[in-house]
N, C-alpha and C positions, 0 to 999 in steps of 0.2 A: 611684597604683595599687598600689604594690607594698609600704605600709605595714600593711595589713590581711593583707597574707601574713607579714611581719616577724612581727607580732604573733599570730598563730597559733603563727608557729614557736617564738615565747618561752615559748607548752605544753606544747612537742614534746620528750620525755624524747631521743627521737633527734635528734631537731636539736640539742640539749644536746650530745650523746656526739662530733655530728660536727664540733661548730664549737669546742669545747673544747678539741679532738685536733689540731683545724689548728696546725701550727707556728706561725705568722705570730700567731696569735690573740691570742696576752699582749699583745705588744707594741702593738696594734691598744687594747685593752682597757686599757691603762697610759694611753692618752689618757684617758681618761675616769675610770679609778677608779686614783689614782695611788699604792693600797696596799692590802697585806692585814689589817695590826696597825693599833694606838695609836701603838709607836716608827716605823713606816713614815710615818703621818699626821701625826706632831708637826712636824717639820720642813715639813712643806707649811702647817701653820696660822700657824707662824712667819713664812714666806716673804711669804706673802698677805700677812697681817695689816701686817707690818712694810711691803710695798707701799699702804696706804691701804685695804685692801678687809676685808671681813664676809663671816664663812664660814656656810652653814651645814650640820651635818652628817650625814649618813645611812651606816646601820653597813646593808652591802646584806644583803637573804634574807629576801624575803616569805614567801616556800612554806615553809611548815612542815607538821609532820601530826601535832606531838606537843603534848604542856601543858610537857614539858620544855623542848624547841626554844623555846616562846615564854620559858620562864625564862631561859634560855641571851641570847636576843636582850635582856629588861631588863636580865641581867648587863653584856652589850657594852655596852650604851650607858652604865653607872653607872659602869662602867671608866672610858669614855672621859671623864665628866662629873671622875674624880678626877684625872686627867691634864689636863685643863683648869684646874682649881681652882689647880695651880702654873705656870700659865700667866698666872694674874691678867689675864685677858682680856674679864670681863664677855659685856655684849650681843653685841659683836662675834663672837662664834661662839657661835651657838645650836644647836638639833639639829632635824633632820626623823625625824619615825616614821611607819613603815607602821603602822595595827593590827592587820595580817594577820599580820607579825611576832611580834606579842602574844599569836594566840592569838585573833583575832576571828571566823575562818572556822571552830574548834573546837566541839564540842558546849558549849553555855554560851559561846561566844563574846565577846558584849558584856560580861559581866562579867567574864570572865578579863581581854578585854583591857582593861578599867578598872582591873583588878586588878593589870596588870602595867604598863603606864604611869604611873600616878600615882606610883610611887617614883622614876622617871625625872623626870616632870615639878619633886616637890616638890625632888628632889636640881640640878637644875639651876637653879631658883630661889635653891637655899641659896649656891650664887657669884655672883649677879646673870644670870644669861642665862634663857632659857624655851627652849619647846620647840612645834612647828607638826605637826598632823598632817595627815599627807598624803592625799589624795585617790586613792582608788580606781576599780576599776569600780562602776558607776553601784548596783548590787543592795548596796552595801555603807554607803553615806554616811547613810541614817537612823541607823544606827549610829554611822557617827563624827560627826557631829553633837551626836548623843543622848551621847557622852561629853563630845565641848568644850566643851558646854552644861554637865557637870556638874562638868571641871575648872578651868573660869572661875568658878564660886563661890568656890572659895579662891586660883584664879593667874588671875585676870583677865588678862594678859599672855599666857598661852596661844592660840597663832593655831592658823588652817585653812586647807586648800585649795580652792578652786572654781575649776570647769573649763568653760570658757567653751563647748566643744562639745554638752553638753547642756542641754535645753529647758528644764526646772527652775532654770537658773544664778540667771536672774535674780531671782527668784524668793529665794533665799537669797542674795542680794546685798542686798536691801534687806534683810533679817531681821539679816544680818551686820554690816552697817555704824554699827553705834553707837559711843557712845566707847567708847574702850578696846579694840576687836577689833581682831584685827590680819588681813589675810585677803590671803593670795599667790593672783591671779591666773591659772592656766595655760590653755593651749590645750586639753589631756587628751591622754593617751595611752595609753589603752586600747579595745579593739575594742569598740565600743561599738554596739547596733542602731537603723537609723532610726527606730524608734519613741520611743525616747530621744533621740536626739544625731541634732546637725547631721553632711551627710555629705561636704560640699563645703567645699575649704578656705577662701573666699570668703562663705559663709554664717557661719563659724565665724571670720572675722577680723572682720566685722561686728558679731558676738554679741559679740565680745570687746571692741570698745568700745565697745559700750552699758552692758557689765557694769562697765567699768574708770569708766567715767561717773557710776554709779551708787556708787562704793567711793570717787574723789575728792570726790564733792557730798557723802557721809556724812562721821560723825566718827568713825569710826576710820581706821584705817595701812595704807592699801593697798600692796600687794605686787607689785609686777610682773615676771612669770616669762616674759619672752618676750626671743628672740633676735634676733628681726624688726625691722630698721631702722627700719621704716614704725612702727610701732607703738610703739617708743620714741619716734620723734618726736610720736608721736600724743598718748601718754602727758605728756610734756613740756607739751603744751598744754593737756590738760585740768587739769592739777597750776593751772598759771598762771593760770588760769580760774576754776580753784576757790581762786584766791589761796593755796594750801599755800606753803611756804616748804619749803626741801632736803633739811629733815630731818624731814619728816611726810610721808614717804613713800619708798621704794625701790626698786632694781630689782634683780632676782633672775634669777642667769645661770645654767647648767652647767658645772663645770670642764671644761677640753680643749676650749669651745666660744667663740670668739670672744674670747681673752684679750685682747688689746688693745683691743678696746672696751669689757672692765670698764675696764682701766687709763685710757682716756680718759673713761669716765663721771668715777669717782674723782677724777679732777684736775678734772672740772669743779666738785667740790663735791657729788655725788650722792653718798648713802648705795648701795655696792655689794657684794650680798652672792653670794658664790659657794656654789653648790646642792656642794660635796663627798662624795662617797662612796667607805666603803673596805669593803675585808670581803675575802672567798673567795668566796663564792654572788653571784656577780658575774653569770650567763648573764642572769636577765630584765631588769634593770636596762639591761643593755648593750644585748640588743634591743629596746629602747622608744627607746633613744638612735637605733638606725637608724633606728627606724619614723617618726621624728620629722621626720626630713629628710634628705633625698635627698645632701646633700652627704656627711653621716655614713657613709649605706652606700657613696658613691664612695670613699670613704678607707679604706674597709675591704675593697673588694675590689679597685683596686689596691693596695694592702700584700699581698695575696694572691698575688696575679699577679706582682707583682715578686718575692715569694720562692721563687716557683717553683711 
């Protein structure tokens, strides 16, 4: 019930001002996005890495309202992409991008943000890793579609997001699924209208493994972006089914969320990659992590409560 109000509040310039301002707030917010810079995140990619696990990584701050801010955000990432390059890490830490970050919600939109991705993308290929864009609300994905479609002509390797709560999923599930794509999984988590998307979370864990059904019977690299025990084991058996072997296929976590069952995937042999995010425009990011589950906003308002 209280996830469509979370997600309201992540538009709320005041809700920003007020949950910013709370003391408790960083340290709440360090679970989740465990820096602001490159030298803050270098030692977290190190740590993972050297424990068995695949990062991948998002530099946070959709909202933008300038051409500049979207230049600023390819900068971040082409930063982070040369600070990797002396990490000699390959596939193992790839990158996640909003296109909204780019510059996609902008007047001329879709082609700014093709305009400003594609140096990301080609630069991240030049060390061996790629790059996945992220899925949005629902008014945005003809567009990021319409880009993945056209930076898989020269990075085939380049993945996407599809979000099991809207009706369309399946739909670009089977479009998706050939060789070579590579396509994460998620539940979605944005406020989304019943005309589009499922509204019941039992509708949408349903949707979800039909969709995940339809991405192991194909030949590409499904992705799996859920926390959800039930669903990992689910996953596990459609893999078995569709005879995949451990490493044509993966699972995809949140950092701060369930560390020890990356670490026991990893030991089983699972390719496990952690969803990391750093930056300063940390507020919507962190409110979608509430909106997402109920255990998240308990953690965040006791830490509240206990500091007073």
């Amino acid at each position: 019930m209280l996830g469509p109000v979370i997600l309201a509040a992540s538009r709320s310039d005041r809700m920003r001002r007020l949950i910013s301002a709370a003391p408790v707030t960083k340290q709440v917010v360090d679970r989740f996005i465990p820096g602001e810079t490159v030298d803050d995140i270098v030692p977290i990619i190190e740590d993972l890495t050297a424990k068995g696990l695949e990062l991948t990584m998002d530099v946070v701050g959709e909202d933008i309202t300038t051409p500049e801010q979207a230049t600023a955000a390819r900068d971040a990432y082409l930063e982070l992409i040369d600070r990797l390059k002396d990490l000699d890490l390959g596939e193992k830490v790839e990158m996640s991008v909003k296109l909204s970050m780019f510059g996609q919600a902008l007047p001329g939109g879709h082609e700014l943000a093709l305009a400003n991705v594609r140096p990301v993308v080609e630069a991240a290929a030049a060390i061996g890793t790629t790059v996945t864009l992220d899925a949005e609300d629902h008014t945005t994905l003809d567009s990021m579609f319409a880009i993945h479609e056209e930076l898989r002509k020269d990075f085939p390797q380049t993945g996407c997001v599809i979000q099991a709560y809207l009706f369309r999923t399946e739909a670009d599930a089977r479009r998706l699924a050939d060789a070579g794509s590579r396509v994460r999984l998620v539940k979605g988590a944005y406020k989304e209208p019943a005309e589009v998307a499922y509204q019941q979370k039992h509708e949408i864990d349903k949707a979800y493994v039909r969709i995940l059904r339809i991405l192991m019977e194909g030949e590409g690299y499904p992705m799996i972006g859920s926390h959800d025990p039930r669903l990992i084991t689910i996953a596990q058996e459609l893999a078995r089914r569709a005879g995949r072997k451990l490493d044509e296929y993966e699972f995809q976590m949140l950092y701060g969320i369930r560390s020890e069952e990356h670490l026991r995937l990893a030991a089983e042999g699972h390719r496990m990659r952690v969803y990391t995010a750093y930056g300063t425009d940390w507020y919507g990011y962190f409110m979608r992590r509430l909106a997402e589950k109920p255990a998240n906003l308990r953690f965040f308002l006791r830490s509240m409560v206990s500091k007073g």
